[in-house]
C-alpha positions in Angstrom: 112.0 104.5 96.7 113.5 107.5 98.3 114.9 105.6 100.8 117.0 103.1 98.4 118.2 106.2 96.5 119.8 107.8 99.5 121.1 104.5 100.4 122.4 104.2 96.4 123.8 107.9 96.6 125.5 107.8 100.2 123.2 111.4 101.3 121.5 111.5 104.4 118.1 112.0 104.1 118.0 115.5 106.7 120.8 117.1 104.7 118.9 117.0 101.5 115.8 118.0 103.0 117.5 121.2 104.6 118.9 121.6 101.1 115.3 121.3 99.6 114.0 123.8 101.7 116.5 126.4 100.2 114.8 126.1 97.2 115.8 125.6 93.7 115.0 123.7 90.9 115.8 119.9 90.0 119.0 120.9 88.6 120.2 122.6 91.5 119.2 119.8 93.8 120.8 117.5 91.5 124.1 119.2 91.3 124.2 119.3 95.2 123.9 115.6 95.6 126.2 114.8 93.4 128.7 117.2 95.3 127.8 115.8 98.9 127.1 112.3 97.2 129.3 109.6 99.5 129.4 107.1 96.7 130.2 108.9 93.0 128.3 106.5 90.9 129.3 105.8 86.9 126.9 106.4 84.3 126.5 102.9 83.8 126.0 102.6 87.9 122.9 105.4 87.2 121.5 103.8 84.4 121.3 100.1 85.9 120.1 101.1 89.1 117.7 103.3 87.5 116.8 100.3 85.0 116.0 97.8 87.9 114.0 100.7 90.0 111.4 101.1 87.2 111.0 97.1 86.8 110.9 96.4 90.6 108.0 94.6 91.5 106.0 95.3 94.5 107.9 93.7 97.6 106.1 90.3 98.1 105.5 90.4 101.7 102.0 90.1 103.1 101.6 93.4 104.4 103.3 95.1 101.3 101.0 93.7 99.3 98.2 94.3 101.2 99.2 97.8 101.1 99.5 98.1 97.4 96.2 96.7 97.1 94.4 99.1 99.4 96.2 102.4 97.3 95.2 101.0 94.3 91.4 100.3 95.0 92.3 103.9 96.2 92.9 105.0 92.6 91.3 102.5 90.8 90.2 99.4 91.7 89.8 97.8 88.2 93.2 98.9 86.9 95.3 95.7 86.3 98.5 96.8 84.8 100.0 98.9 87.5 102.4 95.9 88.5 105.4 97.8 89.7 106.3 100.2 92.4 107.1 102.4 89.3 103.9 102.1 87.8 102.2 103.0 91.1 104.2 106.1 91.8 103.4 107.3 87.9 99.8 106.9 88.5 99.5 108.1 92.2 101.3 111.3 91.0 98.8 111.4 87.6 95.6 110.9 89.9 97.4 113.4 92.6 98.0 116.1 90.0 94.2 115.9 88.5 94.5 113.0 86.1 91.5 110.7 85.8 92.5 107.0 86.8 
């Protein structure tokens, strides 16, 4: 998912990791890629991209899939509603940060 927003924003992804390790919060971060941004997206740009993101379905390739299913036996193997990349970045990032799967 990183990837396709640096792609959606137009920022190359060693500029905005030289500007991460500056430091500053998401706000500052934010306001730099919208400054060095090479496309200047709408609001309604943001909000259908971001719309699609969170309903993306895991890519349907063999070894995507395969993939998926190895992190989520992972995390929990009997856990059948994580059906989105979405839904398996909130839930990595709950079982990362101490959250019981």
């Amino acid at each position: 998912m990183n990837g396709r927003f640096l792609q959606f924003v137009g920022v190359k992804y060693a500029a905005l990791k030289k500007q991460i390790t500056k430091g500053g919060g998401d706000a500052e971060i934010l306001a730099w890629i919208e400054a060095h941004a090479k496309f200047k997206r709408q609001p309604w740009e943001i909000a259908a991209w971001s719309e699609y993101q969170s309903q993306r379905p895991v890519d349907s390739d063999a070894e995507t899939l395969e993939d998926f299913a190895k992190a989520m036996r992972r995390l929990h193997a009997d856990r059948e509603d994580i059906k989105t990349r979405f839904d398996f970045l909130d839930f990595d990032d709950y079982c990362s940060f101490g959250g019981q799967a």
